[in-house]
C-alpha positions in Angstrom: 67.9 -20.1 64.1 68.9 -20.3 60.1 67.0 -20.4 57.4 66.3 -24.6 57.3 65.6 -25.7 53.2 62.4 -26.1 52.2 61.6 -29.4 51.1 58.1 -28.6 49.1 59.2 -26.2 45.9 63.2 -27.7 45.6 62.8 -30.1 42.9 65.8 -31.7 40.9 65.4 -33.1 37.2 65.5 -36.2 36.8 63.8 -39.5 35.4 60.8 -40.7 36.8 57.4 -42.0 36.9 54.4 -39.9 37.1 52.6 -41.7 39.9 56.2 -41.3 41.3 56.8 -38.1 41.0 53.0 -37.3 42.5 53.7 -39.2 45.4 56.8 -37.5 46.5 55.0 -34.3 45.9 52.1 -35.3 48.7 54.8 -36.4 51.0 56.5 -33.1 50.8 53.3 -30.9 51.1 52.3 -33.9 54.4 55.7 -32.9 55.7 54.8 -28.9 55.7 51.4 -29.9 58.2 53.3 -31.7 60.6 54.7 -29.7 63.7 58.1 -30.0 63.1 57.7 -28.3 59.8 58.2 -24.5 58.9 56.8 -23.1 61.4 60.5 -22.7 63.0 61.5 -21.0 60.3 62.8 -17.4 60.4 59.8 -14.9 58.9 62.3 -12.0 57.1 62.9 -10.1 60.3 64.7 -7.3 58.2 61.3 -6.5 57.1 59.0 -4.4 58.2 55.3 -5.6 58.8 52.9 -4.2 57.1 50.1 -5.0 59.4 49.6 -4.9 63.1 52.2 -7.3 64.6 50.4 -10.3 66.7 51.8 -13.8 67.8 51.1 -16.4 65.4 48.5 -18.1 67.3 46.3 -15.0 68.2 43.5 -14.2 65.5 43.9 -11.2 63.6 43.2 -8.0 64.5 39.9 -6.5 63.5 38.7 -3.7 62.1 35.4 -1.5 62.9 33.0 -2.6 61.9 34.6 -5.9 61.5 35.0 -8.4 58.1 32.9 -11.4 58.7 33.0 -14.8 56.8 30.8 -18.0 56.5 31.5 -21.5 55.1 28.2 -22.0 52.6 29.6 -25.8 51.4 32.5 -28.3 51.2 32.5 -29.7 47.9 33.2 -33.4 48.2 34.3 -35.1 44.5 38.0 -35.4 44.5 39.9 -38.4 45.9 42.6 -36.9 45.2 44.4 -33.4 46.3 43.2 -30.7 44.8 45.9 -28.8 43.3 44.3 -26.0 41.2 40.9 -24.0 40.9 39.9 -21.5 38.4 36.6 -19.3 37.5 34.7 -19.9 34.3 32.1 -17.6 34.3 29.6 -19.4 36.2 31.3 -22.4 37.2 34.1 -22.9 39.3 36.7 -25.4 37.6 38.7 -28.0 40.5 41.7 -29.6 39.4 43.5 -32.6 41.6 46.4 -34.6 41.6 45.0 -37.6 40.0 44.0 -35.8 36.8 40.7 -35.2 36.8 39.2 -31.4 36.2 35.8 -30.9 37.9 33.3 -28.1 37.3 30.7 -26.9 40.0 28.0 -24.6 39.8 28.4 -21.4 41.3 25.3 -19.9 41.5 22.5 -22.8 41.5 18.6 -21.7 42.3 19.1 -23.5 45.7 22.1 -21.6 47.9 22.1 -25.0 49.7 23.1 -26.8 46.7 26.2 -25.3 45.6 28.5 -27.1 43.0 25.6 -29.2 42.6 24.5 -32.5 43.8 23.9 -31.6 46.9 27.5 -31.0 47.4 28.4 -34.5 47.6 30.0 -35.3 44.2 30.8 -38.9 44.9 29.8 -39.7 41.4 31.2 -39.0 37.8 27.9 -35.9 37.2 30.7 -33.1 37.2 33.6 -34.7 35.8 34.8 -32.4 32.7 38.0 -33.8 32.1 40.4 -36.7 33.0 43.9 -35.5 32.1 45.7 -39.0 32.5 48.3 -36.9 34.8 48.7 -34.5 38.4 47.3 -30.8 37.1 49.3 -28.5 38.3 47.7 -25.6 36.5 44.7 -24.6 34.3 43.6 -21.7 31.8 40.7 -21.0 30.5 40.6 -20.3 26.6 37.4 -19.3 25.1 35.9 -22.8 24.9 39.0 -24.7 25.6 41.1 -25.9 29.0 45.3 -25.7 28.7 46.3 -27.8 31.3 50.1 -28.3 32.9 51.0 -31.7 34.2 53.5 -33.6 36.1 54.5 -35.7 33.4 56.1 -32.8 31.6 53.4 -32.4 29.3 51.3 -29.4 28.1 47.0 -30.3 27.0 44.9 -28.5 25.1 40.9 -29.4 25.3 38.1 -28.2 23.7 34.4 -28.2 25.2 32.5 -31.0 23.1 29.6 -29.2 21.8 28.1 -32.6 19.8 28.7 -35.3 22.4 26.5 -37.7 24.2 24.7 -36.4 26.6 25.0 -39.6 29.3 28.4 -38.9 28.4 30.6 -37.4 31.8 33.5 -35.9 30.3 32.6 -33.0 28.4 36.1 -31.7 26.8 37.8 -33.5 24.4 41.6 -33.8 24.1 42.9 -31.5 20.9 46.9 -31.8 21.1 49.6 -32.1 23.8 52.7 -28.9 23.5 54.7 -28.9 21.5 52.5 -30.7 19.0 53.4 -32.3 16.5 54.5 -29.7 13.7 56.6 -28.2 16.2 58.4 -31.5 17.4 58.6 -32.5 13.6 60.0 -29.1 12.1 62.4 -28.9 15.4 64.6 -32.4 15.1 66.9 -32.0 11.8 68.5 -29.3 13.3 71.2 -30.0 15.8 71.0 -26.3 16.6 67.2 -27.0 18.1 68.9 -29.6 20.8 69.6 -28.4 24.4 71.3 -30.1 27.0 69.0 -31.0 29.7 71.2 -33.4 31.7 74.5 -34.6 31.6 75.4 -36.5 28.0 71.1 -36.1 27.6 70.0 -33.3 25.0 66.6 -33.0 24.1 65.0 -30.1 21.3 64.4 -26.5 22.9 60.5 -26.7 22.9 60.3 -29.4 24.9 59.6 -29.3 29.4 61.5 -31.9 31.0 60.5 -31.6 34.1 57.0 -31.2 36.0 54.7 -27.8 34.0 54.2 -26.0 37.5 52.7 -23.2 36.0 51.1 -21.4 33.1 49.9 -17.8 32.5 48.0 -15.7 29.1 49.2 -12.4 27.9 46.5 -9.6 28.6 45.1 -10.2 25.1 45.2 -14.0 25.6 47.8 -14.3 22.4 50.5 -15.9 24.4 50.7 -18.7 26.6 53.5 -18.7 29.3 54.4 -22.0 30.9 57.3 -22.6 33.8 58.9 -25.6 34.9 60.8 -27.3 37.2 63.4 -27.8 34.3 64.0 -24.2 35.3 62.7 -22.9 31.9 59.9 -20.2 30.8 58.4 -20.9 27.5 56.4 -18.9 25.1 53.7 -20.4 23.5 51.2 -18.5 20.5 47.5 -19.5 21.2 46.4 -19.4 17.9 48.4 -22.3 16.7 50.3 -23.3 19.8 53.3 -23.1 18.1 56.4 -22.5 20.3 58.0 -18.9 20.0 60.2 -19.2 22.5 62.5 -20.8 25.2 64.3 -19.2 28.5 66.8 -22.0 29.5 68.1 -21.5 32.8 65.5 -18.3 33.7 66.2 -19.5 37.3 68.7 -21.3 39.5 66.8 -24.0 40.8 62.8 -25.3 40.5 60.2 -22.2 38.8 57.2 -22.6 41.0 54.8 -19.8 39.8 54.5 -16.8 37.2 51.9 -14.2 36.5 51.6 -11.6 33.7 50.9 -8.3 34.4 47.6 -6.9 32.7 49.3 -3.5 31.8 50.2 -2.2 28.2 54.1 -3.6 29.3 53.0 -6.9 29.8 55.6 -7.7 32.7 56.1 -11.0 33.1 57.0 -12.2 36.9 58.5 -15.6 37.5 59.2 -17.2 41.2 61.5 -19.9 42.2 62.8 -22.1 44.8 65.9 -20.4 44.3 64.5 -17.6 46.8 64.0 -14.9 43.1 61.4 -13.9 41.6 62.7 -12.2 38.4 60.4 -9.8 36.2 60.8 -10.3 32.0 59.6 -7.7 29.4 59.1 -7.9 25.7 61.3 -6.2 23.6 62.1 -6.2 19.8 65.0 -7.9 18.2 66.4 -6.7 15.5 68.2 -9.4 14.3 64.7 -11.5 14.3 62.6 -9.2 13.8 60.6 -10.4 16.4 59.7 -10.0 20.0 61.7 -11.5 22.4 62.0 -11.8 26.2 64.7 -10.1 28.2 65.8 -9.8 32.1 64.8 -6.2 33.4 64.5 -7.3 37.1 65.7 -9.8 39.3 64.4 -9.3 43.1 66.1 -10.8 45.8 64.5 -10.3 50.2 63.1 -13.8 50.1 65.3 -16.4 51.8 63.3 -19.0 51.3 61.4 -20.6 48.2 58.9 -18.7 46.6 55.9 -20.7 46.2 53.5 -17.8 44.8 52.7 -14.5 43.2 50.2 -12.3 42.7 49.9 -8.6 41.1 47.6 -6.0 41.7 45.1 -4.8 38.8 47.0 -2.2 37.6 50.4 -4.3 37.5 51.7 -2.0 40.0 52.0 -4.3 42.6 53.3 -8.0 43.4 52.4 -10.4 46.5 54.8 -12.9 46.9 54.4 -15.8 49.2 57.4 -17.7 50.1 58.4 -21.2 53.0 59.5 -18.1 55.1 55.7 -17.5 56.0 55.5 -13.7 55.1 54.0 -12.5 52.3 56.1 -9.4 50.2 54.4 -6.4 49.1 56.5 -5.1 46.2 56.0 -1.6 44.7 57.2 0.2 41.3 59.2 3.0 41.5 60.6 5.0 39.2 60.7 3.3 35.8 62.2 4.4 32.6 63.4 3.0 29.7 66.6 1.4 28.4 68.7 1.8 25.6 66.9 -0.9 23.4 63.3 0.5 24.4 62.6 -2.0 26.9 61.2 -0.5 30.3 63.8 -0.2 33.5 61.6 -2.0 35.9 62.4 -0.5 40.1 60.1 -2.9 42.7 61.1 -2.3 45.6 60.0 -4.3 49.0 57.7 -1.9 51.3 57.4 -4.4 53.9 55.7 -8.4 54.9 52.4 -9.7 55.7 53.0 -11.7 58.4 50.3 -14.1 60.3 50.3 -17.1 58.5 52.2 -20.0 61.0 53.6 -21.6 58.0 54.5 -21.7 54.0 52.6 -19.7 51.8 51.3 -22.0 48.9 48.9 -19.7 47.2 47.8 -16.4 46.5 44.9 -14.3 44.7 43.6 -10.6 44.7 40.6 -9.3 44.2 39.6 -5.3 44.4 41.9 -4.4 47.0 41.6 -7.9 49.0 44.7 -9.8 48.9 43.9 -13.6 50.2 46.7 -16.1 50.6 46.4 -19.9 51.9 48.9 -21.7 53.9 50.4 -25.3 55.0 49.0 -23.7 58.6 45.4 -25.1 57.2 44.3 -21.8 56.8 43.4 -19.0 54.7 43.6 -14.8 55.1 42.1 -12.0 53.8 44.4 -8.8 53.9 43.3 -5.2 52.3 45.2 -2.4 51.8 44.1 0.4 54.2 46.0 4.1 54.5 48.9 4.6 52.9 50.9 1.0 52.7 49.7 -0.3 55.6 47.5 -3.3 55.6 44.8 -5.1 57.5 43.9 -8.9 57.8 40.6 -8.6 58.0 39.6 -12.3 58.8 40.9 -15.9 58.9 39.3 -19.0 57.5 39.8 -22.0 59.1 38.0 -25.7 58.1 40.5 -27.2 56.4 42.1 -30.2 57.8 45.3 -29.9 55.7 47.2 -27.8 53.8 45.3 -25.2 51.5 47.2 -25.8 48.2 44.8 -23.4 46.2 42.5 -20.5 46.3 40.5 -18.3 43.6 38.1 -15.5 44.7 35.9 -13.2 42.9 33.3 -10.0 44.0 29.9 -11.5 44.6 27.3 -11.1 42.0 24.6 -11.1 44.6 23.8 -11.1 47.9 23.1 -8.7 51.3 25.3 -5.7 50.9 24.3 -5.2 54.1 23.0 -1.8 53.2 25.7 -0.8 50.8 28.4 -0.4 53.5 30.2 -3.1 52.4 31.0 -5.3 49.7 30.8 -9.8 49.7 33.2 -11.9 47.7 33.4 -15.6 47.1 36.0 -17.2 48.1 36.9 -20.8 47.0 39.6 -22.8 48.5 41.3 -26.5 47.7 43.3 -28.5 49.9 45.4 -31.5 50.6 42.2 -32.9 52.4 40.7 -33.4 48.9 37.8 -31.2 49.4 36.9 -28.0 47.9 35.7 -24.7 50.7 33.0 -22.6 49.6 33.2 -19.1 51.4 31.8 -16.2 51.8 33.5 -12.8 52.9 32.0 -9.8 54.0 34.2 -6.4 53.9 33.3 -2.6 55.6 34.3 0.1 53.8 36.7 1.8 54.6 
């Protein structure tokens, strides 16, 4: 059978409503739970798998000794989707489609308490933050939250040190991107106006579409945002002033991006127009100033690609596409060009395959890659001899679509004698709620 579109990622521009625009986006993420969704789709047959081959509906193939998991809590709070999760140091930060940003206690004295409460957050206790509009994406700053939105808009909060303590939300709001010196110093100039629809022009540092995305540079000085306007931005932190604007960086709606923590600072951007295309900083000499430039576009997906992830040495990317298989890309071989920037060579050593449907979100930690899927469920793959890889366990409890994951090592807890190590793993789905896990791994 073809390849049939995917209808989650493959967003036009156009005018809209927020509480429109959210909507549409739950029907389309319903639509990829039901049983006529993707699981029909073709999972890049031209690739080889990287791990041992099983039908979809078999559990994975373990190890010896094998992983093992356990659910600890299900964070109740959201009555929304949860759309976004992030560590900040001890707390684990929940974002959802109705704009709210949530904080829950990751290590409380009682392990039966987790998040908090009693786990039951039905009240405003651990409300941070109410955004006015769906998250899509959160950083952590220091002491502030940058937050992406549906409404096109970028939000910058600060943690409010002085207010009142009976008070629920604990960041205030400090300026929406651009802000206002930018917008201001931007609309004398006809040469600051881009096209963004037919007779509609609009200055370049503006999103006009949904913020899907946002990354830091390794040394936190830039902020990268994506859009479904099917533009990457550059933003400085310390004054959040605009640098820079990629029109037209992709074909068709930018779904994800990550920045690589090496001394290049790679830049990887994925789209529902099937690429993921890798950006490096370069000098340019008519400016005097760094600029981004194309060194990689990488084509095997033939679906759209929903998430990325990179290794911690940059080496490696995980991307996770509608076609259910995950790509391991490798680099190979670089060198560098005539204007200093690096030659980047990934090249595609093979899938992780196992998930039934889309892949909406991936993490890694260590050598633990962990993806989460419209199947309901999430996996845990490491890297064994060699390229080949293992999934060592899959979580199950969700009762829709797992929209987003975050995972860390554990900072306590049974070793189990030292032969293997725990992580926390925290996952958010279209079922509102928030899955507290925890993952034990065997050496190898």
């Amino acid at each position: 059978m073809g390849l049939l579109p995917c209808p989650l990622p493959c967003h036009n521009s156009h005018n809209s409503s927020d509480s429109h625009h959210s909507d549409h986006h739950l029907r389309h993420f319903e639509s990829l739970s039901s049983s006529s969704s993707l699981s029909s789709q073709s999972s890049l047959p031209s690739v080889p798998s990287l791990n041992p081959q099983a039908p979809l509906s078999s559990p994975p193939r373990q190890p010896s000794p094998a992983a093992h998991h356990l659910c600890l809590a299900t964070l109740k709070g959201h009555s929304s989707y949860v759309s976004f999760l992030a560590l900040a140091g001890k707390s684990l930060l929940s974002a959802s489609s109705d704009g709210e940003i949530r904080f829950w206690n990751r290590h409380p004295a009682d392990d039966s308490d987790i998040g908090g409460n009693n786990n039951n957050n039905n009240n405003n206790n651990n409300l941070a933050v109410v955004t006015g509009s769906a998250v899509k994406s959160v950083v952590v700053l220091g002491d502030r939250l940058i937050t992406a939105h549906q409404d096109h808009k970028i939000r910058v909060w600060k943690a409010d040190d002085g207010r009142d303590p009976s008070a629920h939300q604990v960041y205030r709001f400090v300026t929406a991107l651009p802000t206002l010196t930018d917008r201001l110093t931007r609309i004398f100039s006809a040469k600051n106006y881009v096209e963004v629809r037919r007779h509609k022009k609009c200055t370049w540092v503006h999103h006009v579409d949904a913020v899907s995305a946002l990354a830091l540079s390794s040394d936190h000085s830039l902020l990268y945002s994506v859009s479904w306007d099917r533009t990457l931005k550059v933003w400085r932190t310390s004054d959040f002033k605009c640098l820079e604007s990629i029109n037209k960086a992709h074909e068709d709606a930018i779904n994800a991006v990550v920045v690589s923590s090496g001394p290049d600072g790679l830049l990887c951007t994925g789209s529902a127009d099937t690429k993921i295309k890798v950006w490096a900083r370069r000098r340019d000499g008519e400016k005097a100033h760094m600029v981004h430039s194309l060194v990689a576009t990488l084509e095997k997906h033939k679906s759209a690609v929903n998430a990325l992830a990179l290794s911690g040495d940059g080496r490696i990317l995980y991307s996770g596409a509608c076609d259910r298989s995950i790509l391991v890309w490798e680099r190979e071989g670089d060198d560098t060009g005539t204007e200093g920037e690096p030659r980047v060579n990934m090249v595609v050593v093979g899938a992780l395959r196992g998930h039934a449907k889309s892949i909406l979100c991936l993490t890694v930690v260590s050598d633990l890659v962990i993806s989460g899927s419209a199947d309901k469920t999430i996996r845990v793959w490491r890297r064994e001899a060699g390229t080949s890889y293992s999934c060592l366990v899959a979580l199950a409890g969700h009762t829709r679509p797992v929209k987003c994951i975050a995972a860390a090592a554990a900072t306590s807890g049974d070793d189990e004698g030292s032969s293997g190590s725990c992580y926390e793993v925290y996952s958010g789905g279209l079922d509102c709620s928030v899955k507290v896990w925890q993952v034990w791994v065997p050496r190898i």
